[in-house]
C-alpha positions, 0 to 999 in steps of 0.5 A: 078660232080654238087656240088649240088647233094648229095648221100642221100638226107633226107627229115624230120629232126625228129629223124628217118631221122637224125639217117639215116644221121648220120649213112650214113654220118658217113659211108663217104657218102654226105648227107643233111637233109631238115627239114621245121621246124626250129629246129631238132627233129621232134615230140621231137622238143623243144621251149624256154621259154623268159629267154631261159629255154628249154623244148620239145614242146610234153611231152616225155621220155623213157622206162628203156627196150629201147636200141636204145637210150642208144646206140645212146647216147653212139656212140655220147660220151656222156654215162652215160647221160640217166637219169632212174628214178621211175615215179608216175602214177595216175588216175584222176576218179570219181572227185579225184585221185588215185595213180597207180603206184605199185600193192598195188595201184591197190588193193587200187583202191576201184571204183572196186570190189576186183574180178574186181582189180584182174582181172586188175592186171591180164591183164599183165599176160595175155597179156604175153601169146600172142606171135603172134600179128597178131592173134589179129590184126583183133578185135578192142581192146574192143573187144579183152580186153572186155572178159580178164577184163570184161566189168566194169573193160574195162568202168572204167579204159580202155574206158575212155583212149581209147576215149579220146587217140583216139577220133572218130576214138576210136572204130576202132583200133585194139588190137594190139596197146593196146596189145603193150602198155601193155606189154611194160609198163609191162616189165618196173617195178623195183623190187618193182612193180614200174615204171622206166623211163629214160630221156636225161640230158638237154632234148630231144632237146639237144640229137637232137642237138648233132646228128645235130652236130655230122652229120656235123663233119662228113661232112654232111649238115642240113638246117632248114626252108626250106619245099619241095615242090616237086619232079624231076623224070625220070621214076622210079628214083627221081632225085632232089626235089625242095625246096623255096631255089631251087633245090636238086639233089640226086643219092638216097633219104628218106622220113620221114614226115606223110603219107599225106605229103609225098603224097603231095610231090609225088603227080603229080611225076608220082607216080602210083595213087593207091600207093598214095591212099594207103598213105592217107589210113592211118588215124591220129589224131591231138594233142593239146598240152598246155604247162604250166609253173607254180609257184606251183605244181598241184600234187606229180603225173607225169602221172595222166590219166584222166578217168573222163567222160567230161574232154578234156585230155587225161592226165596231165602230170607234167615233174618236178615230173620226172625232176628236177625243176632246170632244169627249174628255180626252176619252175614246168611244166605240160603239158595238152595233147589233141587228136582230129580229125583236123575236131573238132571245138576245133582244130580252137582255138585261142591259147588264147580261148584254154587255157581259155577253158584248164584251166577252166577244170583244175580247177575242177581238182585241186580246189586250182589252180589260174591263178596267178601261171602260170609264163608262157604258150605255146600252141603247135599243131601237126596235125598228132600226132598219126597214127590210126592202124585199123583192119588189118593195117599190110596189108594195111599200106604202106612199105619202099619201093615206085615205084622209085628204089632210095627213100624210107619212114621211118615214125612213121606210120611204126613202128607197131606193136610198137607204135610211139617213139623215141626208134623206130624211132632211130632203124627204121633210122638205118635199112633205113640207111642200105638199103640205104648204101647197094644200094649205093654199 
């Protein structure tokens, strides 16, 4: 046998593909991850900063509700280490903030009529009563939330959000994305109306370090900074991809990058062109995200949504109001999240012209901001950030299946109706891992 084939050779090492070649190398299969980046984790990869304090490079937690995670962590030994605890949300409007995390919040929340703040704090209720997405995936979500809350509640609280979430693209998604959101984040509140979040001790990075470990103790192989580049077929069956580090023979294989990336892999494969076109049917925007590490807190708030016409964010997101600044040197971190087109002349910044133009921003937020709190910087960008679900995506979003026998897709633009999140993409890597495993029977 040539020692360089696998039996499963797993391309992408976020969390989807390293959950598929943990769970397969741990079933007694030959695996290797080729991930392009050079660390683990994917979207939920992380940096350091110069005196090595660790942080995800994109904000990240859990919902208290998910189970894949906890689960994962426990089959690693390391239980009791999901951290859940309250999170205080907020929104940025009309030039100051308001605290919306309970429903005594939202009766609070004056820029709306009482009709109207009941009306809103209905919309959970009414969310709830829809059983089957598909009844919905035709409308776009003004359409669909527009009649439930009305059209004052939709321009103060929703459209701003959606806007700024989706950009261009943000009268064409469809409203089971938003459907999702909501009942999600309703059935994530502690007895008191609150929120509760959970979050990995030592961070999301660590946990992708422990699957990294834990797939090479089970005799598994993961390479990092090595991107592919192309495919070997002969007819319906991939035989080996190709890599600046040579070439990777396979008897099967999973592909987890974006649409657009994987198109590129296949493309001159002999890959049928319609199937290829039906990838790179599959819209995404960017993200921008600065990552700030300061002297002083910004705010008791840990998601404020900015709902302020002619802000670039679409939140600022204060980590230490959720994790505890010791974590991080006894200093606070916000994140700053921007989603675009690729094509915005924003995204051609220079870090240094990015930040200027964030922080000119933040300022009108918060007055007393000076540059002299910032200990640190990072300016992060991640061209496909977020897939665009528009009317009907079900029927044109491509399956698992591709026109080889042996490889498959697993991406986060799979995961619908949910929307991405390491949850799914742990859930979504164990259900490839089964199909891949059952082949190799």
């Amino acid at each position: 046998m040539n020692q360089n084939q696998y039996d499963v050779v797993i391309v992408g090492g976020g969390f989807t593909g390293l959950t598929v070649a943990y769970a397969l190398s741990k079933a007694g299969h030959k695996v290797r991850v080729i991930e392009r980046d050079d660390s683990p984790g994917g979207l939920a990869g992380t940096f350091e900063f110069g005196d090595g304090v660790r942080l995800e490079k994109f904000y990240h937690h859990w919902f208290n509700n998910d189970v894949q995670v906890p689960d994962l962590v426990r089959e690693l030994g390391h239980d009791g280490e999901v951290i859940t605890l309250p999170s205080r949300t907020g929104m940025y409007f009309n030039g100051r903030m308001w605290r919306l995390s309970t429903p005594l919040d939202l009766l609070r929340f004056t820029p709306l009529g009482l009709v109207d703040r009941i009306r809103l704090g209905l919309l959970v209720l009414q969310v709830r009563r829809i059983k089957d997405w598909r009844a919905i995936e035709h409308l776009s979500i003004r359409e669909w939330l527009e009649p439930l809350c009305g059209k004052h509640v939709y321009r103060v609280v929703w459209e701003p959000l959606i806007s700024a979430k989706f950009s261009v693209f943000s009268e064409a998604v469809n409203a089971v994305w938003f459907w999702k959101k909501l009942a999600l984040r309703g059935s994530t509140r502690d007895s008191k109306g609150g929120e509760e979040l959970a979050y990995f001790k030592g961070g999301f990075g660590r946990l992708a370090d422990l699957l990294v470990e834990a797939i090479r103790k089970a005799g598994g192989e993961v390479s990092f900074g090595l991107p592919t580049t192309g495919l070997v077929t002969e007819g319906k069956r991939v035989t080996a991809i190709d890599t600046p580090a040579g070439r990777i023979e396979g008897k099967r294989f999973v592909f987890t990058p974006a649409f657009p990336i994987i198109a590129d892999i296949f493309e001159g494969s002999g890959a049928p062109a319609d199937w290829l076109a039906r990838l790179r049917r599959v819209k995404y925007l960017g993200n921008i995200c600065l990552v700030l590490r300061l002297k002083r807190s910004l705010s008791d708030t840990y998601w404020l949504n900015v709902n302020d016409p002619g802000f670039p964010f679409v939140g600022v997101i204060e980590h230490t109001n959720f994790d505890s600044p010791q974590n991080y040197g006894g200093d606070r971190i916000a994140f700053l999240s921007r989603y675009l087109a690729v094509e915005d002349p924003v995204w051609r910044y220079t870090d240094e012209e990015y930040v200027s133009f964030a922080l000119e921003h933040l300022r009108r937020m918060f007055p007393e901001f000076d540059r002299g709190w910032i200990v640190d910087s990072k300016v992060w960008r991640a061209e496909y950030a977020q897939p665009v679900t528009e009317k009907h995506y079900s029927q044109y979003v491509p399956p698992h299946e591709t026109p080889f026998d042996n490889a498959w897709i697993a991406t986060m633009a799979q995961i619908y109706p949910e929307d991405r999140g390491t949850n799914y993409a742990i859930r979504d890597g164990r259900k490839i891992a089964q199909v891949v495993a059952a082949s190799l029977r």
